[in-house]
C-alpha positions as CSV (number, residue, x, y, z in Angstrom):
1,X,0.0,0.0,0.0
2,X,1.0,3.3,-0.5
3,X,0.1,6.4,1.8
4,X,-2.8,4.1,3.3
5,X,-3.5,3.5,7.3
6,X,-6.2,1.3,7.6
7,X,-7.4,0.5,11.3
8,X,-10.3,-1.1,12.7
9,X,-12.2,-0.8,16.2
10,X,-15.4,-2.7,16.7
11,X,-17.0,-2.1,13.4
12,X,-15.6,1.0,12.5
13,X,-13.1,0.9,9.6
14,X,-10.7,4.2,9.4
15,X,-8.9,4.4,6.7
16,X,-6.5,7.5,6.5
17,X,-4.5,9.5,3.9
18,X,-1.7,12.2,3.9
19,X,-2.9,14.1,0.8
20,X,0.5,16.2,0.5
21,X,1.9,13.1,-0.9
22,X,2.3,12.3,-4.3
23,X,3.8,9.2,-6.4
24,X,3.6,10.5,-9.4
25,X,1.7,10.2,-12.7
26,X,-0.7,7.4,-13.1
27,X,-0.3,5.0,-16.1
28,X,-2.4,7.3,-18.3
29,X,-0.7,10.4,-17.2
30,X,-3.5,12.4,-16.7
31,X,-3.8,12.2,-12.9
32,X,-1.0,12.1,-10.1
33,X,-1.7,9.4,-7.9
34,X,-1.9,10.6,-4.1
35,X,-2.4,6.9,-2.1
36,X,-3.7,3.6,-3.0
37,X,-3.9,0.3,-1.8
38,X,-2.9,-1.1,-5.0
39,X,-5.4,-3.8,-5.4
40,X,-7.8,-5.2,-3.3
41,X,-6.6,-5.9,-0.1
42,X,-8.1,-7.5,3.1
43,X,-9.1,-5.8,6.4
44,X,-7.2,-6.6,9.0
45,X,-8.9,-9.5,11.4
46,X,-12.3,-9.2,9.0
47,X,-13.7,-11.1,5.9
48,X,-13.9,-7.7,4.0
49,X,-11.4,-6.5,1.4
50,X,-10.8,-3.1,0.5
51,X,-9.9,-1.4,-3.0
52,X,-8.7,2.5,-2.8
53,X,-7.3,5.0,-4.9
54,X,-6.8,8.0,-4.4
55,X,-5.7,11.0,-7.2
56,X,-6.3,14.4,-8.4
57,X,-6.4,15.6,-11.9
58,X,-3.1,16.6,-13.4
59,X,-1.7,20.5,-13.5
60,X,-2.0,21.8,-17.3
């Protein structure tokens, strides 16, 4: 994962981001990608996965 926390108390899922990173472009180049998880990923100690990206349009 990149820039992800995920946590989990009781049934609450918190997933958080630092949205001053960056990693660059995305494969397309038209967005720079900010955090994802890369994939689907599990939830820690839970039968749920997760999927997240997270990007913001490219600078002209």
């Amino acid at each position: 994962m990149k820039n992800v926390e995920i946590k989990v108390e009781g049934s609450i899922l918190t997933i958080k981001v630092d949205l001053n990173k960056e990693f660059g472009p995305s494969a397309s180049g038209k967005t720079i990608i900010i955090a994802s998880t890369e994939g689907n990923v599990s939830v820690p100690d839970r039968d749920e996965k997760i999927g997240l990206n997270v990007y913001r349009k490219k600078s002209s």
